[in-house]
GUMAR-931624 format. One record per residue (C-alpha): x, y, z. Coordinates in steps of 0.001 Angstrom, whole numbers, padded with zeros to 6 digits, always signed. Example, Ala and Ser with C-alpha at 12.3 -4.5 7.8 and 13.67 -1.06 7.14 Angstrom:
# GUMAR-931624
+012300-004500+007800
+013670-001060+007140
***
This chain:
# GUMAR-931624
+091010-052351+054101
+087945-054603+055175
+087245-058016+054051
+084529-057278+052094
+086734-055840+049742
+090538-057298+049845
+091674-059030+047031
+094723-058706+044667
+094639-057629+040768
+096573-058974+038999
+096601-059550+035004
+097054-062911+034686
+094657-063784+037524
+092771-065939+034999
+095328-068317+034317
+096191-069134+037676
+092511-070249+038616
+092612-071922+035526
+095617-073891+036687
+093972-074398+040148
+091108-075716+038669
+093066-077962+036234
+095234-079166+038864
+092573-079911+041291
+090492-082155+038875
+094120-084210+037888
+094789-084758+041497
+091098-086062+042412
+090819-088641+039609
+094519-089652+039505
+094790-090342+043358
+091429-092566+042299
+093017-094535+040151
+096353-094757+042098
+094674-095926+045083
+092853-098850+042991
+096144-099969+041320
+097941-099740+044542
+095593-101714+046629
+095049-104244+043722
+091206-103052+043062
+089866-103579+039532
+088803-100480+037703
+085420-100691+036815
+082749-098010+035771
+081536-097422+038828
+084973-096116+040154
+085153-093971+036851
+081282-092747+037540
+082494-091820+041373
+085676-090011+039730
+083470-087856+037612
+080411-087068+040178
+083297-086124+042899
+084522-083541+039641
+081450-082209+039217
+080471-081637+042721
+084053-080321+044008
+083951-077876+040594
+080552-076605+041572
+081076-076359+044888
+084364-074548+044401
+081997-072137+042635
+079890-071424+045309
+082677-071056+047769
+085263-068962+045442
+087650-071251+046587
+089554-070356+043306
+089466-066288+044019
+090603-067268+047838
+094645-067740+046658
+094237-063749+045380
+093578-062647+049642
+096692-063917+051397
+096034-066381+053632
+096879-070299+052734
+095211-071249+056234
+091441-069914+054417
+092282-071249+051056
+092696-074699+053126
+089694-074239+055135
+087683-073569+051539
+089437-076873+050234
+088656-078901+052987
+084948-077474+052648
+084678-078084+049165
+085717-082109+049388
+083343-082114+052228
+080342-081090+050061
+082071-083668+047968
+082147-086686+050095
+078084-085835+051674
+076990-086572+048024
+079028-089239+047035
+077382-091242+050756
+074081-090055+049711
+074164-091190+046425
+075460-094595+047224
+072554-094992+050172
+069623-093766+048317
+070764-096215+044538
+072024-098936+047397
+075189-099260+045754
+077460-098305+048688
+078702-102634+048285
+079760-103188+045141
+082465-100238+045862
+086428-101066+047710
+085632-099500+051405
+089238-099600+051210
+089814-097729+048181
+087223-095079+048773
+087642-094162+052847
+091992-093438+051724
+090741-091770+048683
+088669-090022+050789
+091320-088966+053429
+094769-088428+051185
+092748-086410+048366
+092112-083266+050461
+095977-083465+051615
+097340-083870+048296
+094935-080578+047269
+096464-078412+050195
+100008-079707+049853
+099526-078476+046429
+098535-075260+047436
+101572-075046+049765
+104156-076083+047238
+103253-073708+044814
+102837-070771+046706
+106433-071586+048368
+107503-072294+044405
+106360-068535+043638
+107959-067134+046718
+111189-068686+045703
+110672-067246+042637
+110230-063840+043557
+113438-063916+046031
+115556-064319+042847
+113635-061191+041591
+112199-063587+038661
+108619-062436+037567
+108917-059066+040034
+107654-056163+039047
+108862-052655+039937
+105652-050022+041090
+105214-046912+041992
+103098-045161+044092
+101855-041374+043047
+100825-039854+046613
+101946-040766+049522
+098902-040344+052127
+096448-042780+053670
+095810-044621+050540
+099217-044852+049159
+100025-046575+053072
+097057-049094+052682
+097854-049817+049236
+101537-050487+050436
+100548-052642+053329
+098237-055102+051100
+101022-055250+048835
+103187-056550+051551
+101412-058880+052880
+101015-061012+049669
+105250-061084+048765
+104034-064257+046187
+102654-061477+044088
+106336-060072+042628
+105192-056917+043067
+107928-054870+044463
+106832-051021+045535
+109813-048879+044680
+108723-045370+046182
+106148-042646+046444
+106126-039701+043581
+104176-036765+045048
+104796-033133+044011
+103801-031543+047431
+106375-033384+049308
+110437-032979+048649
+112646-035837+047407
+114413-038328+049943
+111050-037609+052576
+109903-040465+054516
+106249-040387+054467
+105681-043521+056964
+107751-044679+059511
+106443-048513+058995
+107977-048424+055745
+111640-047767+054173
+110199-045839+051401
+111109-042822+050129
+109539-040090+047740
+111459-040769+044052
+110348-037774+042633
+107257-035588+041453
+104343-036665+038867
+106257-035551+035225
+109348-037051+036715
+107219-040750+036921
+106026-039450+033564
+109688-039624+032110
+110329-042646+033996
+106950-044591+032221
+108084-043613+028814
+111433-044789+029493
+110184-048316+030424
+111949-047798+033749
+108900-049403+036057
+106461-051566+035174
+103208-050642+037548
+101815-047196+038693
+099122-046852+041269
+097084-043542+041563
+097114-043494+045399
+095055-039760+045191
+092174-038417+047006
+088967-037366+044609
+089258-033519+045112
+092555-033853+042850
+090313-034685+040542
+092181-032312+037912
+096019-034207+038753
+094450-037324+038237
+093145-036091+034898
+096970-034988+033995
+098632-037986+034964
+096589-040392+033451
+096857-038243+030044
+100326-038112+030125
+100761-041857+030993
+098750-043192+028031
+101850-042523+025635
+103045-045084+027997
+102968-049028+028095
+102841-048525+031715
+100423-051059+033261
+098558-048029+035474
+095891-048656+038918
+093807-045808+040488
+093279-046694+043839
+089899-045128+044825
+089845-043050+048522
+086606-043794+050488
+083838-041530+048431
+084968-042768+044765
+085038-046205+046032
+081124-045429+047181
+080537-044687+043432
+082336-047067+042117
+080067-049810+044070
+076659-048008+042597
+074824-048654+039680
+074176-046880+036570
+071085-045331+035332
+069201-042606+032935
+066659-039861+033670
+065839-039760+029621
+069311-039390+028373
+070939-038188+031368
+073031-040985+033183
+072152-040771+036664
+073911-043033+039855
+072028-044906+042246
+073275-044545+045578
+070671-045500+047346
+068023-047938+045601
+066461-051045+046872
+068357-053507+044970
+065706-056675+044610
+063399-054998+041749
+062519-057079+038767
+063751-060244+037780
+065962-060267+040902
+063316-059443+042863
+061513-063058+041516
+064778-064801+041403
+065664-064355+045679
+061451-064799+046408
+062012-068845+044327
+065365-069150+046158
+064021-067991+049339
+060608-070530+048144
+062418-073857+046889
+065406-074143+049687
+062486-072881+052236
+060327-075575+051744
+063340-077933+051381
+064807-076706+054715
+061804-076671+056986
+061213-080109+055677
+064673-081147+057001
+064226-079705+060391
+060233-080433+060986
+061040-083120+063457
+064157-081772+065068
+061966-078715+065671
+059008-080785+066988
+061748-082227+069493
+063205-078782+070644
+059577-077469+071239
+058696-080772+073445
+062202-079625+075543
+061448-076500+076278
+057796-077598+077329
+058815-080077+080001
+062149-077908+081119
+060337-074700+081863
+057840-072387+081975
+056284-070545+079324
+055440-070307+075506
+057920-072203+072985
+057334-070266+070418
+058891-066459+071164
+057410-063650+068813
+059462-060311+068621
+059123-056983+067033
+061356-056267+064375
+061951-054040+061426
+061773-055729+058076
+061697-054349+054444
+061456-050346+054677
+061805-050531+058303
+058056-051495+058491
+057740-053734+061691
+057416-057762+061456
+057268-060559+064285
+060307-062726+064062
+059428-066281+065519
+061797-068151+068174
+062507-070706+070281
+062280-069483+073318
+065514-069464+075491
+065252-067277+078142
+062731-067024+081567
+061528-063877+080005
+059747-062454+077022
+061156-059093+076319
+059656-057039+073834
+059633-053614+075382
+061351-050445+074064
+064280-051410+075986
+066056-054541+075477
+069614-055648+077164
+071588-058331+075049
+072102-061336+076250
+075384-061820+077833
+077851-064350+078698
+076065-066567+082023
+072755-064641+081757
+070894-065602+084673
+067764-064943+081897
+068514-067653+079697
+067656-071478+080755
+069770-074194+080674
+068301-075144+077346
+068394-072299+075999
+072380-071987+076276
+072549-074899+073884
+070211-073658+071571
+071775-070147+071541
+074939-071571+070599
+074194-073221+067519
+071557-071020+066481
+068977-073685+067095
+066583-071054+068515
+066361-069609+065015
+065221-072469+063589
+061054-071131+063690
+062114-068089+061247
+062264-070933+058138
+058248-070041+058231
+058633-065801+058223
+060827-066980+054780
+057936-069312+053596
+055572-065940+054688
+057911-063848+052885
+058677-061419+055708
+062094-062729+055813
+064631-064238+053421
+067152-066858+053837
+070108-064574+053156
+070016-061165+054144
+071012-058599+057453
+070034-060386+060557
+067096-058538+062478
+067771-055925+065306
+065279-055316+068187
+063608-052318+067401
+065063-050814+070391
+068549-051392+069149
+067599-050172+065800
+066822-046467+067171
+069934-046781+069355
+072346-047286+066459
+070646-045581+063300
+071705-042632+065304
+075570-043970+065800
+076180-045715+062606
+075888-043270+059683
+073786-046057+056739
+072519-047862+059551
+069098-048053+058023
+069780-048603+054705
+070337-052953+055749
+066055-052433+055587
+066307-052156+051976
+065679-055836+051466
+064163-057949+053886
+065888-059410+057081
+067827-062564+057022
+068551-066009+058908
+072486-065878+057895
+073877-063572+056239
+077659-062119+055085
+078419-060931+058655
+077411-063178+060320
+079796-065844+058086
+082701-063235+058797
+082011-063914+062493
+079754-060723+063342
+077306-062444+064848
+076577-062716+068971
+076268-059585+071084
+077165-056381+070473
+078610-054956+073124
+080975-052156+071364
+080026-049527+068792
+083166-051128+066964
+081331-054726+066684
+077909-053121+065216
+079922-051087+062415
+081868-053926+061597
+078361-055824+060962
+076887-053121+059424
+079635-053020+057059
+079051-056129+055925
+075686-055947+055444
+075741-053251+053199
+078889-054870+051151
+076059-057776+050886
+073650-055619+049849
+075639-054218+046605
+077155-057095+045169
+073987-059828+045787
+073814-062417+043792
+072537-065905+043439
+075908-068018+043501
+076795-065589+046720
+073460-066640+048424
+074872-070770+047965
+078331-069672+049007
+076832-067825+052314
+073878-070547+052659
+077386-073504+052402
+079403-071699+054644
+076733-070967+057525
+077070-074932+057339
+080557-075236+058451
+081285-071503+060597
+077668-070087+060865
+075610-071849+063642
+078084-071787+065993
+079965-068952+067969
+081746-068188+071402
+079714-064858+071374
+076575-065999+070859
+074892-066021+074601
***
């Protein structure tokens, strides 16, 4: 199961962000005003008008990051790492603010630099507490809840294994119910679990209130069993899941539409068509101008650099594919002795005698890419969005990857959701491309604004820098 799509459903999901979110805002303005009593500080407005910006930001910001859908994937070290993001964004505003209203004095350095400090430890020590709290919990089988798993192939097994790896849910998988496969069979090794018993047999057990969560672990084709089961477990109060195999789960991520009055499915569409389409051009317009702004003079800098270092053009145009796989010319720094821009094109790899000593560092932290801020302002390329192959890897692997070309439904991107994930750098495996692919076409489906600021805040922190980029 990828990470485009893990997560955990659970009922009461709601509540608990709620709680986070509650939580979070208590421990931000109390530590505040603990900090000032402690260290004998007067509270004034201005500490109560830093209490509520730092709010406002951190609950926005939290927004943009998910940081309060990141408890649901299983991993307190990421939920941390969205925290520690969050206060960041947090603590950038608050310093701007107080340098461009000059205000930074009347303020307790004091008071502010532990506040600072201690509230992004208190948020995470939270975080640890109460997930150790609900694991406690769940070893005195208090809140658990019995499931059961109809099938017992592929699906059933990666259903079982996400279950396992989040024991804080309570949710406690019984055995596999399968009418193909005889009672007391154990379908995978990996697991102690044994088929119960076949589908009318769960049926009896649902209407008996004898377990409290069924998952529909069946392929599509049993279209017709699915059909039965789920008939005969709505005389149940049987909380009841159908996990979708590979083609369903396709579907399931299309969109809906009618020929007339017949519904029809879009499986292939170019998603940016209407008011979408306007909404990611002004995104792409506003933080465009706003960006290139920024970097004017650090670019000015890096093109003086490579002038006097070596030999050459600064500026590097390349032949791409953009929207509809119609051909663009990407600008870049250029970072290598060469300007390659024939039909066959070898990656850059780790000590490439190709690129310059300059151009290491600006590989690295993506500082070569910095030129492609004016294809956005052109509008060949957007902010967010699939990076852009070489043409000559883009015939190589539209014949590998099966969707390869459908990432040239919207236009090409500076960061995007692979590249966040850490697909980014060469590609040197079929495995690596897929894996970006992947992403870009989970990116593609569910776009939309807030997920552009969580991918734009997060290239930040993780997305200009990487061992593998060369």
């Amino acid at each position: 199961m990828n990470s485009a799509h893990r997560g955990h459903i659970r009922p009461y999901s709601s509540l608990l962000a709620a709680l986070f979110r509650a939580t979070d805002i208590l421990i931000i303005i109390t530590t505040l005003f603990m900090l000032a009593w402690l260290l004998r500080v007067q509270w004034h407005g201005y500490l109560t008008l830093a209490g509520c910006v730092a709010i406002i930001v951190y609950v926005i910001t939290a927004e943009v990051t998910a940081l309060y859908a990141s408890w649901r994937l299983g991993s307190l070290t990421n939920e941390n790492k969205q925290v520690i993001i969050t206060w960041a964004a947090v603590v950038f505003v608050l310093l701007v603010l107080a340098y461009i209203t000059k205000t930074s004095s009347i303020y307790s350095r004091r008071v502010l630099l532990t506040w600072m400090i201690s509230t992004p430890l208190l948020l995470t020590l939270f975080r640890f507490a109460f997930r150790n709290a609900i694991r406690a919990l769940r070893r005195k089988n208090r809140n658990s809840r019995s499931v059961a798993v109809v099938g017992a192939g592929s699906q059933a097994l990666q259903l079982v294994e996400q279950i396992d790896q989040q024991p804080w849910s309570g949710l406690q998988v019984e055995g596999f119910y399968d009418d193909e496969l005889s009672i007391g069979h154990r379908p995978h090794e990996a697991y102690d679990l044994r088929v119960l018993g076949n589908d009318q047999q769960l049926i009896e057990k649902a209407r008996n209130k004898e377990v409290d969560i069924i998952f529909i672990a069946l392929p599509i084709i049993k279209e017709d069993k699915i059909k039965e089961l789920v008939d005969g477990l709505s005389n149940s109060t049987v909380i009841t899941y159908v996990v979708p195999d590979l083609f369903m789960s396709t579907l399931l991520n299309t969109r809906w539409g009618y020929m007339g009055n017949l519904p029809i499915l879009s499986i292939h569409d170019r998603p940016f068509t209407g008011i979408d389409g306007w909404l990611k051009r002004l995104e792409d317009l506003v933080l465009g101008t706003l960006i290139l702004t920024l970097i004017t003079l650090p670019m000015l800098m890096i093109a003086l650099a490579i002038k006097l270092t070596s030999k050459g053009p600064v500026i590097f145009q390349q032949q791409r594919y953009g929207i509809s796989g119609e051909p663009i010319s990407i600008l870049k720094f250029r970072t290598m002795t060469v300007c390659e821009n024939s039909e066959v094109i070898i990656q850059a790899k780790k000590d490439d005698d190709r690129v310059t000593w300059l151009g290491k560092r600006l590989r690295r932290y993506s500082l070569d890419e910095l030129p492609q801020f004016i294809n956005v302002i052109q509008g060949s390329m957007s902010i967010v969005g699939p990076r852009p192959h070489a043409v000559a890897h883009n015939e190589l692997y539209r014949k590998e990857i099966s969707g390869y070309m459908l990432r040239h439904s919207i236009k090409p991107g500076i960061t995007g959701w692979a590249q966040i994930n850490g697909w980014r750098g060469e590609t040197d495996t079929l495995h690596k491309m897929e894996k970006r692919i992947e992403h870009d076409l989970w990116y593609i489906k569910n776009w939309s604004l807030p997920l552009d600021l969580r991918i734009i805040v997060l290239t930040i922190f993780y997305g200009f820098t990487s061992d593998q980029a060369y």
